[in-house]
N, C-alpha and C positions, 0 to 999 in steps of 0.2 A: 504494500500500500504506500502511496506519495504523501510524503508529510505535507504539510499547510504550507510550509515557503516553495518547497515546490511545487505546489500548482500555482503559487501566486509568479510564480517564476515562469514556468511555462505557459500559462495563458496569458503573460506582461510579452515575450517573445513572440506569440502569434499575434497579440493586438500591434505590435510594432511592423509588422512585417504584411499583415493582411484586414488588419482594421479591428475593433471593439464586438463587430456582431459575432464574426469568425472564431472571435476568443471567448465569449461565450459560450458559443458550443461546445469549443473544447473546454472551458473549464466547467462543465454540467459535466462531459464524458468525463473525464478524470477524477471529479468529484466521487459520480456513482456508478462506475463501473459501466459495461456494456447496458448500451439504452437500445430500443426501435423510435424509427423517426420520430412518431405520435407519442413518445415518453418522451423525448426533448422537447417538442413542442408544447405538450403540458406545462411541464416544466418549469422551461426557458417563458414562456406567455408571447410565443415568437409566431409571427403568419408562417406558414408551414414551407412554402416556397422559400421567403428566405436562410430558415433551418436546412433547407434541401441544399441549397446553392454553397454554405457554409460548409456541410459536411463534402463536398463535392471540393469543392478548394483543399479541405484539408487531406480528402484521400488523393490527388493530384498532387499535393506533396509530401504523401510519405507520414501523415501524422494521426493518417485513422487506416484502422482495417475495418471493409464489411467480411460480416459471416452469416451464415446461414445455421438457425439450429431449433430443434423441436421443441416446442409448446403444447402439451396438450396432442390433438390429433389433428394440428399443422405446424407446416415450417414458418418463422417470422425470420425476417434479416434484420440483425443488429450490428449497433457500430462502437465499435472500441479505440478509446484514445490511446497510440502509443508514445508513451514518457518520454522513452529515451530518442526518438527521433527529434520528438521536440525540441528534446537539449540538445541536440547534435545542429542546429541552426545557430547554438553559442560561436562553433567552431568551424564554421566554411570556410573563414583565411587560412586554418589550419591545415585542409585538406589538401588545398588549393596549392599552397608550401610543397606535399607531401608531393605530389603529382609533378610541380614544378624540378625537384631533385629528383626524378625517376623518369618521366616521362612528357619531357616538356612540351614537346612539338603537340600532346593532346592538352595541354591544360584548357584552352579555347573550347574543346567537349564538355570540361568536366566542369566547368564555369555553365555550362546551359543549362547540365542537369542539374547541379543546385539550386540555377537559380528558377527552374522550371518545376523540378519535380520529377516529372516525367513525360518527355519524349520520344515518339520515334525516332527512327535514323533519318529519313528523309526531312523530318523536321529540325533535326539538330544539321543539318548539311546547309539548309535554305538560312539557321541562325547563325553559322561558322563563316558563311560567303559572305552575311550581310552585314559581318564586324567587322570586314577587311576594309584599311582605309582607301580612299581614293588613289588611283594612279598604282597602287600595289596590283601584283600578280594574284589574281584570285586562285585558291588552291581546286584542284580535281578533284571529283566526287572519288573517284578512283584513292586520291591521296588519303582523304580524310576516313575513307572506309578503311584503311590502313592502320592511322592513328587511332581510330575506336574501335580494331580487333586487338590492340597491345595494348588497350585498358577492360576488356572483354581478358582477352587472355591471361593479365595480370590480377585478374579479379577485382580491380577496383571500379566496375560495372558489370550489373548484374538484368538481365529481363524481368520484368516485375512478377509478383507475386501472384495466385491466382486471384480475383477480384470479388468472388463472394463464396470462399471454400465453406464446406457443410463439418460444423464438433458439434458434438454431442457430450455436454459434461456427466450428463451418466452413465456415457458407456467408459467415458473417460476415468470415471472413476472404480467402477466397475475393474476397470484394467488394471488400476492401481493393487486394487486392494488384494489382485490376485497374484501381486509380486510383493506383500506384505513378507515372504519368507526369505526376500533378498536383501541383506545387511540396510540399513539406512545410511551408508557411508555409501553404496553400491550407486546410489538411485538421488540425483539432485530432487529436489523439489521446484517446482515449478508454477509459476504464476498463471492464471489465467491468460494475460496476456502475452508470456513466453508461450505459451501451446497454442493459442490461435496463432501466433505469427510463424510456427512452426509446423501448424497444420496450412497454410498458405504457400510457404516456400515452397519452390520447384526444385525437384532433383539437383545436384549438384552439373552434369552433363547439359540436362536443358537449359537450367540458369545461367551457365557459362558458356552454351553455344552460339559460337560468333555467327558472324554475318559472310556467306558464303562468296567468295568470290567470282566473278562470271572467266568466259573462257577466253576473253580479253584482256582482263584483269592478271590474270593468274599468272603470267609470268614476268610481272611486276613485282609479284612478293618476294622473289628471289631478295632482295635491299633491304627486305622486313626482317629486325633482330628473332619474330617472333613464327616462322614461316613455317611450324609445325601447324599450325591455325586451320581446321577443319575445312574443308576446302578448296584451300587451296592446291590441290593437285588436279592435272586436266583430267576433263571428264568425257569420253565419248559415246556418240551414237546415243540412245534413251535418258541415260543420265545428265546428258546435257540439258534435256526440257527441265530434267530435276531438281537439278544444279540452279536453273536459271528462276524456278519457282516457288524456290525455297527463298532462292536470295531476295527476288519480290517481296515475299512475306514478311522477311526478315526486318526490312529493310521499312514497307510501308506502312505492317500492320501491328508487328510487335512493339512492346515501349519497355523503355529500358528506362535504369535510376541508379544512381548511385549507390554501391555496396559498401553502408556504412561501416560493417563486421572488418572488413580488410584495412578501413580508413584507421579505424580506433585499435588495429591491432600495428599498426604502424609507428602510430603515435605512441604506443604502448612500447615498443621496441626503445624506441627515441628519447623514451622518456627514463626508464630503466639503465640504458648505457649510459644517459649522462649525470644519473645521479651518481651512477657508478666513476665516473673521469675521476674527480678530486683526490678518490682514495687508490688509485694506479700510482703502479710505480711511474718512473722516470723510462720513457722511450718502450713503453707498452699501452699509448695511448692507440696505434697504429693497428695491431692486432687486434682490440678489444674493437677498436671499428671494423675493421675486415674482417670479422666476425660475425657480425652481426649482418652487415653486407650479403657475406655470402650462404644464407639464411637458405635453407633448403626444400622448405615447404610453409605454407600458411594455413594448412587443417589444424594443427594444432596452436591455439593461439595461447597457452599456457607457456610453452616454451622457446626457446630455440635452436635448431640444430644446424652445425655445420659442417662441413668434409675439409680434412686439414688441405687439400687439393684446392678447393672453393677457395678457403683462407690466401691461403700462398698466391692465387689469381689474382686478389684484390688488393694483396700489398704491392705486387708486381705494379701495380696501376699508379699507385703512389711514390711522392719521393722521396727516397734515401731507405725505403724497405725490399726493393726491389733483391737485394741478395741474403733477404732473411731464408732459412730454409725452417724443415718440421720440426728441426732438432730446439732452435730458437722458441717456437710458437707453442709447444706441446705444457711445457714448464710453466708458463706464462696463463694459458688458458686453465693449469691446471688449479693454480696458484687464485684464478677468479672464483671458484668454485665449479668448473666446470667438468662433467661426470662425462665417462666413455667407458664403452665395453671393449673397442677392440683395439684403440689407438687410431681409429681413421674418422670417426664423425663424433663429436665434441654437441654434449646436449648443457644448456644453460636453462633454469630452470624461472622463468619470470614469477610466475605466482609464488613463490618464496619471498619475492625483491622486494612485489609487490606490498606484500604482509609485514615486510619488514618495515617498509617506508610508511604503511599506516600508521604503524604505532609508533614509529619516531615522528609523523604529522602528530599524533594525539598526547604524545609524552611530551611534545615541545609547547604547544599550548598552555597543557596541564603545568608545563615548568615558568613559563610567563605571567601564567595569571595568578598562582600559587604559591612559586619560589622552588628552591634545589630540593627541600625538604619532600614538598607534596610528591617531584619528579621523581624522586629516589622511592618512595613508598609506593606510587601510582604501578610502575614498572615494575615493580616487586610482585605486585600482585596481577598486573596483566600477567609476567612471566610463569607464574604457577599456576597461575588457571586454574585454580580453587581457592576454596574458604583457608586462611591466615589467621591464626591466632593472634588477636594482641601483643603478647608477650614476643611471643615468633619476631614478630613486624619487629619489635623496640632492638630483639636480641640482634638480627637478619642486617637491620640500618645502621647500629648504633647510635640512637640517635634522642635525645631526651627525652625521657616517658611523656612528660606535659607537651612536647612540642610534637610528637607521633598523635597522643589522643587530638587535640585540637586540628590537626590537619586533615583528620579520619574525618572528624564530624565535617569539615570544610566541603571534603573532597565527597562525603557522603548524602550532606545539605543539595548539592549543585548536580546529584544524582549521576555520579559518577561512578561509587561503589556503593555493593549493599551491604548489610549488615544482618548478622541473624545471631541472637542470644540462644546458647548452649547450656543445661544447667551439667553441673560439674559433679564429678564422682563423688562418692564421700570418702573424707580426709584429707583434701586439698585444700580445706579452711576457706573458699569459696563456694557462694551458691548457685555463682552462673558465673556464665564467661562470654565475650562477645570473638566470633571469627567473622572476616570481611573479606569479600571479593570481588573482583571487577564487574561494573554491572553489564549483562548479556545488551542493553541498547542503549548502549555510553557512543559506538557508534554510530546508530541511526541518529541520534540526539545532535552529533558532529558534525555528520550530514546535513540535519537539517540546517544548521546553524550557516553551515558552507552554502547552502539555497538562501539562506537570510540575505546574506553578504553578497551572493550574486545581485540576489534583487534590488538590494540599495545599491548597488553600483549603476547596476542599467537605470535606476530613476533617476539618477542623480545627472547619468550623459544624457536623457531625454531633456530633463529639465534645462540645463546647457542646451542643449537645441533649440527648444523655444523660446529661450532669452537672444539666440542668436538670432532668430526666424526675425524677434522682434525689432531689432536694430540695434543691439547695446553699443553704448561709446565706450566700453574696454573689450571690442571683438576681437583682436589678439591676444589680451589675455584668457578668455573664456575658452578661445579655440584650442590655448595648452594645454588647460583642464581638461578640456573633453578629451582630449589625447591623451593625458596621461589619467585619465580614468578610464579607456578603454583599454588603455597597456595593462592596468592593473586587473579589470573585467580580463582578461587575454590570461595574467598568470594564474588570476586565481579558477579561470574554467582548468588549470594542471589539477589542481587540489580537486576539483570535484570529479575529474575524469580518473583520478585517483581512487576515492573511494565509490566511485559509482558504478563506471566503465571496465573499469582495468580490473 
């Protein structure tokens, strides 16, 4: 469930971006879960056509899914807001970044589908010609079909979803409960809206097959980094109508969007290596990059693996590593914590990093707002992950009985640890005793706080805007503000993609 600053957060992003009615709806869907049109429109007290037109905007980009599911003894189609797309409109420059270091010659694509949603190809071809400036060379439909198979094939575009898939939450459940004898460590739990968007998604082969190329085309690709790309090899005789019918479809009727999964596991990459820089040694900043570089797959977005072969290519690339060999890199990768079974592909484990840098975001807090005291205690008890005795704490910190108790009640006032009274054995000359431990939603409560801080930052550049709309006589200064309150909107979407995304 979305705590209160984030809906106020993601329906403040949709009213910026597509107006107050638009954000209404989404903020009714998020509030109560999947609704049918005629329960919004209750609701909201909206004319139904409007509601219709709302929800229509937001599934055109990526911020509602319809489904279809049983009622009774009919089907109704309902619409569910998803969250995390929402939030992912914090961070289009970011993408944009990511695309631009990978794959630059398509950024001019990946700029349409963000800012569209979702188009076809032939629609994104007529938007790519009509941003080229005057007196430039207009690119080939040929060219650009190029460039949006090596972002097809890199997976940072995907064919959309099906558009009104049929769940059934009790058969869904039904399902569940007939794998109640599978460990609960075995089996994530999953939200409503992780299973509808999961029951929508297309095969991994359909979602990522390209756009076919014709028998004109095709020996053009020969230049393309990527010219494994589904067909691209010549086709004779029958297969050519095939060839040429598929690519029609492909091209005029399918619509494609951005696959935010590969965006945010990029960023995830990006984000992990360089918390990790400061603490590298001297002249292994090289390898820990071309490491990561030469990243071997992206099904798993927990980790990453890569082949000392891959490694040694990408220092090659660089200068002054070029006569590093395996003997150099093996010590070094081993030395980050990185695990291998055979000596030749090196796996680094993110969601470690990830866990780690939570609780240094929450322990660093807890030591600002508190002092060294509360930090010392706080970590004490996230790291045992159970109930701590008192005494434990006083003996564990060293640290003065009055100044331990006082920081507990602090740290347990502000709902950060719980506390639960033990009565005591007899003979201990005690009739109870208190143990304390980290509380299980210290951080959702972080979270929310982190959606707080999003929100007053976007109100705070809105409101700069409209002082600016309005004429102020200190408009350069106003405009450094807005600037460095969107840098800072900018670092702190890292913290949120931290505990939310990653």
């Amino acid at each position: 469930m979305v705590s209160q600053h984030g809906i106020l957060l993601a329906a403040g992003l949709i009213s910026d971006h597509f107006g107050p009615l638009v954000a209404k709806v989404c903020d009714c869907l998020l509030r109560h879960g999947a609704l049918q049109l005629t329960e919004i429109v209750r609701r909201l007290k909206l004319p139904q056509g409007q509601v219709k037109n709302s929800l229509l905007v937001l599934i055109q980009h990526n911020c509602v899914q319809a489904f279809s599911s049983p009622r009774g003894d009919r089907t109704i189609t309902l619409y569910l807001a998803i969250f995390d797309n929402v939030l992912h409109r914090l961070r289009f420059s970011k993408f944009i970044s990511v695309i631009r270091a990978d794959i630059p010659e398509s950024e001019t694509l990946i700029e349409g589908l963000l800012q569209n949603g979702r188009l076809t190809f032939d629609q994104l071809v007529g938007r790519t010609i009509s941003k080229v400036p005057e007196g430039t060379i207009r690119p080939a439909r040929e060219e650009i079909r190029m460039n949006f198979n090596k972002l097809v094939y890199a997976r940072y575009v995907e064919r959309c979803p099906k558009a009104e898939p049929y769940f059934n939450p009790q058969e869904d459940e039904q399902s569940t409960a007939a794998r109640r004898r599978v460990p609960k460590t075995a089996e994530e739990v999953l939200s409503l809206e992780q299973k509808v968007v999961n029951t929508a998604t297309l095969s991994d082969p359909e979602r990522f097959s390209e756009i076919p190329y014709g028998m004109e085309d095709a020996s053009k690709t020969n230049d393309c980094p990527h010219n494994a790309v589904a067909g691209a090899k010549r086709k004779h005789g029958a297969f050519e109508i095939d060839e040429e019918l598929n690519s029609t479809i492909a091209e005029n009727e399918v619509l494609w969007r951005v696959n935010f999964e590969k965006f945010i596991f990029c960023l995830k990459k990006k984000f992990c290596a360089d918390r990790k820089k400061p603490k590298l040694k001297v002249g292994t900043h090289p390898i820990w990059e071309s490491f990561f570089e030469a990243n071997l797959t992206d099904k798993d977005t927990n980790s990453v693996t890569s082949s000392t072969n891959g490694i040694l290519e990408k220092l090659g690339q660089k200068e002054g590593t070029a006569a590093m060999t395996i003997g150099d890199i093996k010590p070094v990768l081993l030395d980050l914590q990185c695990t291998t079974s055979d000596g030749e592909e090196f796996t680094f484990d993110l969601r470690k990093m990830v866990e780690a840098c939570r609780n240094e975001e929450i322990e660093s807090l807890v030591k600002k707002k508190y002092g060294q005291e509360a930090f010392t205690i706080f970590r004490l008890l996230v790291t045992q992950g159970c109930a701590v005795e008192t005494d434990q704490i006083i003996d564990t910190t060293i640290l003065d009985k009055q100044i331990v108790h006082s920081t507990l009640y602090k740290l347990w006032n502000d709902g950060y640890i719980d506390t639960e009274k033990i009565a005591s054995a007899a003979g201990t000359g005690y009739a109870q005793f208190f143990v304390w431990r980290a509380k299980n939603t210290f951080r959702e409560q972080f979270i929310d706080n982190l959606y707080h801080a999003a929100l007053n930052l976007r109100q705070m550049v809105n409101y700069i805007a409209e002082l600016l709309l309005e004429g102020s006589k200190d408009e350069t200064k106003l405009r450094n503000r807005k600037n460095i309150l969107i840098l800072a909107l900018t670092r702190h979407d890292d913290s949120l993609m931290l505990f939310h995304d990653f």
